[in-house]
C-alpha positions in Angstrom: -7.0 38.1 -15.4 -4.1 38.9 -12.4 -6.7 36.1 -10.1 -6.5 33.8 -12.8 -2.6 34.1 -13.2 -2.3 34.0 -9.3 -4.3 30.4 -9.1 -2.8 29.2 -11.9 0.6 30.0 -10.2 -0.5 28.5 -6.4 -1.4 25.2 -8.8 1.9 24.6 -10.0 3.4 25.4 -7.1 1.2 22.4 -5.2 2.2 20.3 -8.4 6.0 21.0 -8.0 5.6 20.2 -3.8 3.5 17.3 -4.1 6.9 15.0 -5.0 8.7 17.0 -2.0 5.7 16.5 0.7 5.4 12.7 -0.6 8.9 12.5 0.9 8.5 14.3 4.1 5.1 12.4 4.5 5.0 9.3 3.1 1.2 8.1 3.1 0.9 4.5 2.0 -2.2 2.0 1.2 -2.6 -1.4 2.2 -4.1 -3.9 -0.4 -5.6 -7.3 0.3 -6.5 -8.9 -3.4 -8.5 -11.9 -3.7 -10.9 -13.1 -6.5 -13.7 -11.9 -5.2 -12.8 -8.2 -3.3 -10.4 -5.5 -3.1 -10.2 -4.3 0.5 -8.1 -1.6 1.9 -6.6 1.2 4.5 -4.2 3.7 4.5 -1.5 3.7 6.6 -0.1 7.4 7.3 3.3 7.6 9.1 3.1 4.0 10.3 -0.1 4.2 11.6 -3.5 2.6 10.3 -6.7 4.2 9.3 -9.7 3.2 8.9 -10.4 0.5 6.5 -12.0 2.4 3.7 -11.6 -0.2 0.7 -14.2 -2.7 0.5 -15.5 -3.8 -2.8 -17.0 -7.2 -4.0 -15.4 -7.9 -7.8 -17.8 -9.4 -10.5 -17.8 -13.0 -11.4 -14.3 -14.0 -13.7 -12.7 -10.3 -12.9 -9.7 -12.3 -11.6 -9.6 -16.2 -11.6 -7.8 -18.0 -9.2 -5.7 -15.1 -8.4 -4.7 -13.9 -12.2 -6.0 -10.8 -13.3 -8.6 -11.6 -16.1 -10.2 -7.8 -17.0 -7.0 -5.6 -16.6 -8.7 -2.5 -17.5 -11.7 -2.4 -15.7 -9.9 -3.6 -12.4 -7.6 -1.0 -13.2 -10.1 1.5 -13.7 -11.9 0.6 -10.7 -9.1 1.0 -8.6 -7.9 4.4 -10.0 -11.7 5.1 -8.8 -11.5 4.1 -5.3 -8.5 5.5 -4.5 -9.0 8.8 -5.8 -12.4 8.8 -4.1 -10.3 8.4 -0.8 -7.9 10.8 -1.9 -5.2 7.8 -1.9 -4.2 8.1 -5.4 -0.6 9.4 -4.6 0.1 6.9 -2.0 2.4 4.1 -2.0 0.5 0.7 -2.7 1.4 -2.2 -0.4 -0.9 -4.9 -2.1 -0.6 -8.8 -0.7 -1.4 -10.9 -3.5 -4.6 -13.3 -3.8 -4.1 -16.2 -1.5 -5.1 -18.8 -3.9 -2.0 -17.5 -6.6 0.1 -18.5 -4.4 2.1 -21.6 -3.2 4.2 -22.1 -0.4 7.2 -24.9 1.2 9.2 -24.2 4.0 13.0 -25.0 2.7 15.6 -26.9 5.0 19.2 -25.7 3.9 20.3 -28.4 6.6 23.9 -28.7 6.7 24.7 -25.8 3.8 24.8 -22.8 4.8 21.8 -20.3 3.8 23.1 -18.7 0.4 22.9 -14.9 0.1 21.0 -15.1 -3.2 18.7 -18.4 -2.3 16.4 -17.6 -5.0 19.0 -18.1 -7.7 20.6 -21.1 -5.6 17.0 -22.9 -5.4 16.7 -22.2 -9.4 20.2 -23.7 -10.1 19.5 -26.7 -8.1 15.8 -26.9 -9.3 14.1 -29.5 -6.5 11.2 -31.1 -6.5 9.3 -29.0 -4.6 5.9 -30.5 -6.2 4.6 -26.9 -7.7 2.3 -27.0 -10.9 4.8 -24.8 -12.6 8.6 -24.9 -12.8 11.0 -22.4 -10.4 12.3 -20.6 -13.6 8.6 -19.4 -14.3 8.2 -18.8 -10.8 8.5 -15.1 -8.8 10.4 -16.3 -5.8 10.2 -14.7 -1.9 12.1 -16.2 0.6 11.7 -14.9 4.1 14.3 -16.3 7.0 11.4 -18.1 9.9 11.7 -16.2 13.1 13.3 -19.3 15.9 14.3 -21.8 12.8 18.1 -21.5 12.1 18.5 -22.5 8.6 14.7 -22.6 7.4 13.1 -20.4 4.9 9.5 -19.9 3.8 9.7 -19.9 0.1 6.4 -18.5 -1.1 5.8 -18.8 -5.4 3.8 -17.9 -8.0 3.3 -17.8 -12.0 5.4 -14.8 -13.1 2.0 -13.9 -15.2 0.4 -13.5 -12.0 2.8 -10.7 -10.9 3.1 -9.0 -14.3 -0.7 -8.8 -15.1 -1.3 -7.4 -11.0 1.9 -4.9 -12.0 -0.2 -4.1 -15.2 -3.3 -3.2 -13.6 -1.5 -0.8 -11.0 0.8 1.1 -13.7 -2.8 1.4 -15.3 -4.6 2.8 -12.3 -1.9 5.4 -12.3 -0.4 3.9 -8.9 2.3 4.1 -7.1 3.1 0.4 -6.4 5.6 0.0 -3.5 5.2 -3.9 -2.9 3.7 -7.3 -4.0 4.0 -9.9 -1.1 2.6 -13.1 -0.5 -0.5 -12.8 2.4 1.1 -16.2 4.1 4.0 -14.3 5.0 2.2 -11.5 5.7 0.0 -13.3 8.4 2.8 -15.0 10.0 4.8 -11.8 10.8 1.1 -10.3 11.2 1.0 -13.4 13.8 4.3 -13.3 15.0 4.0 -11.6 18.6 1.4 -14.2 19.5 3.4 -17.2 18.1 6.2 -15.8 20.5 3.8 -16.1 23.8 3.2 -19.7 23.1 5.4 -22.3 24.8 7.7 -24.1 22.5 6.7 -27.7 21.1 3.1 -26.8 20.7 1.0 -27.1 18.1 -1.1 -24.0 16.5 -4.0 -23.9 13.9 -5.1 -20.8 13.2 -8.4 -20.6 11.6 -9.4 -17.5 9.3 -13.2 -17.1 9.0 -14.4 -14.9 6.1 -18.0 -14.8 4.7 -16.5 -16.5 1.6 -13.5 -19.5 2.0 -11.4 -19.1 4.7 -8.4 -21.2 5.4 -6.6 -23.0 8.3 -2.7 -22.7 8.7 -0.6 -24.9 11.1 2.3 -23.8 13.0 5.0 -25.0 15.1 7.7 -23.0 16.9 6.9 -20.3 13.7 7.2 -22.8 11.5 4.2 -23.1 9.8 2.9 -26.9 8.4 0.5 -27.0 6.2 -2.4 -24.9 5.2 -6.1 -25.7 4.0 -9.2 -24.6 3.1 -12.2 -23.6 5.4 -15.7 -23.9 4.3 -17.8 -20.6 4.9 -20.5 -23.7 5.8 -20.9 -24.0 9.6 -20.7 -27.5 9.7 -18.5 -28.5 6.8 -16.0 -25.9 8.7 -16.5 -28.0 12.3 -15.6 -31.0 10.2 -12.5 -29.5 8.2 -10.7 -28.1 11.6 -11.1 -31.6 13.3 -9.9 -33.5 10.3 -7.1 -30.9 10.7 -6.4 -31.2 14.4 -6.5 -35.6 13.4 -3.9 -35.1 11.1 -1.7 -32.9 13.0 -2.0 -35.5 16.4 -1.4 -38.4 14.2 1.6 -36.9 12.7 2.9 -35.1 16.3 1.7 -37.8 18.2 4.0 -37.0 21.7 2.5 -33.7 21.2 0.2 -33.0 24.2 -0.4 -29.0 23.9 -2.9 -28.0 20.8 -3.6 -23.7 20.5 -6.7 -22.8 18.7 -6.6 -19.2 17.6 -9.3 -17.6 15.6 -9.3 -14.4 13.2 -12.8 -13.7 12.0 -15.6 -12.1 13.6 -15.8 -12.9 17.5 -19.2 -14.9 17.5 -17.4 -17.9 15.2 -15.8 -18.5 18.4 -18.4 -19.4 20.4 -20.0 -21.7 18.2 -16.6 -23.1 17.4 -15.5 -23.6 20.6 -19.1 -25.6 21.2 -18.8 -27.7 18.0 -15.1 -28.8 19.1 -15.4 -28.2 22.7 -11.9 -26.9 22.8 -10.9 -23.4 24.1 -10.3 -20.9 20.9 -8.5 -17.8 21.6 -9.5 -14.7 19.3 -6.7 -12.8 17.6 -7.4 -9.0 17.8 -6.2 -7.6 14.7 -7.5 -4.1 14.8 -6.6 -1.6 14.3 -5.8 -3.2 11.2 -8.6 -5.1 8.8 -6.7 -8.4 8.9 -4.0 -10.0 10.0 -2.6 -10.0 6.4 -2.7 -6.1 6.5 -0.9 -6.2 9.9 2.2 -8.2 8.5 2.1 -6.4 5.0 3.0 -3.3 7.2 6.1 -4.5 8.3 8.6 -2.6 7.5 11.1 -6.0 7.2 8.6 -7.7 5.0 9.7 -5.1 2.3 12.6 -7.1 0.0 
């Protein structure tokens, strides 16, 4: 009876630390959602672990990037990160790619407003979105080397609700919902700074599903656009890509190809376009989307 009285005394005294040793040592979770996986790592004191979230989704869980079966994703995730022993961490979760929509936004003569958000709302542009800024959750990041630009990344407010739904189910803690094209470009940023000004990036991101390619210039980025998992429907897409931008940019002269995906696309790439690629080494993180999500300054 006393050993029983003595455990059940050590277990609320773990209970009443665990809020205290949360504090002292914050250990957080990195989230990359699409429609057809959850993959993840924890991040302990700033530093990465190994990527231990890895999970294909069945057909229609979420479509294009909107939670469809709340409670079994929920479920499912409660799972995993108990299983990892995660389930007290802070969730840093970049949403699906495909939910969401980006412009970059010129204040041009104005100055930047502190509340650009609300500014953008009250001024309502055509910014050609499928859905109107008032039903829109709104980020707006400051573009590193670009006085007077934002990137202005949207989506559907449904989106964000049903994704904050299914993490208050799991019995999360969630810390942050961000938007994985900003979270690539900061991920990005150090190489973006190493380039000389004027010249023209395209960085293609291989996955065994659809990847996409972005364009940048001077960390601006220019368009983005999907890239067939298909070997030679991908050839085709980048050189369509690297047409358009020369067409558009045509006193442009210096064109960067860099790669983040598995090392051996690059070889066949760089054969198809017989162009030098340049592989972005992401690790110790699992993407380049995890990298920028753990940015302390991407964090509103």
């Amino acid at each position: 009876m006393q050993a029983l009285q003595v455990s059940e005394l050590i277990e609320d005294l773990r209970e009443r630390l665990k809020p205290l040793k949360s504090r002292m040592f914050p250990q957080q979770v990195l989230l990359e959602l699409s429609d057809t996986a959850l993959v993840g790592q924890p991040l302990l004191n700033g530093l990465p672990g190994t990527a231990c979230i890895d999970v294909p989704l069945p057909s229609l869980t979420i479509k294009a990037g909107m939670p469809i079966e709340i409670e079994p994703l929920a479920d499912l995730l409660g799972d995993l990160l108990v299983r990892e022993n995660l389930i007290d961490a802070y969730v840093l979760a970049a949403l699906p790619q495909v939910a969401v929509d980006w412009r970059v936004i010129d204040w041009a003569a104005h100055s930047v407003p502190v509340d650009g958000a609300e500014e953008l709302r009250r001024l309502n542009p055509d910014l050609g979105l499928p859905y109107s800024l008032e039903d829109a959750a709104i980020d707006l990041r400051p573009l590193a080397g670009a006085p007077g630009k934002q990137l202005l990344a949207t989506t559907r407010r449904e989106v964000v609700e049903g994704w904050i739904a299914v993490f208050h189910q799991a019995g999360t803690n969630l810390d942050r919902l961000a938007c994985p094209q900003t979270c690539r470009l900061a991920g990005l940023h150090g190489e973006l700074d190493a380039i000389p000004p004027g010249t023209l990036v395209l960085l293609l991101t291989v996955r065994p599903e659809m990847g996409q390619v972005m364009a940048v210039r001077d960390g601006v980025p220019l368009f983005e656009w999907p890239l067939p998992a298909e070997a030679n429907a991908k050839v085709a897409t980048v050189e369509r890509c690297l047409g358009f931008l020369r067409r558009e940019f045509p006193g442009v002269r210096n064109v960067r190809l860099l790669l983040e995906g598995e090392q051996d696309e690059q070889e066949i790439l760089e054969s198809a376009l017989e162009q030098p690629i340049q592989h972005i080494q992401c690790a110790p993180y699992a993407s380049l989307v995890m990298q920028g999500l753990a940015i302390p300054e991407l964090k509103p």
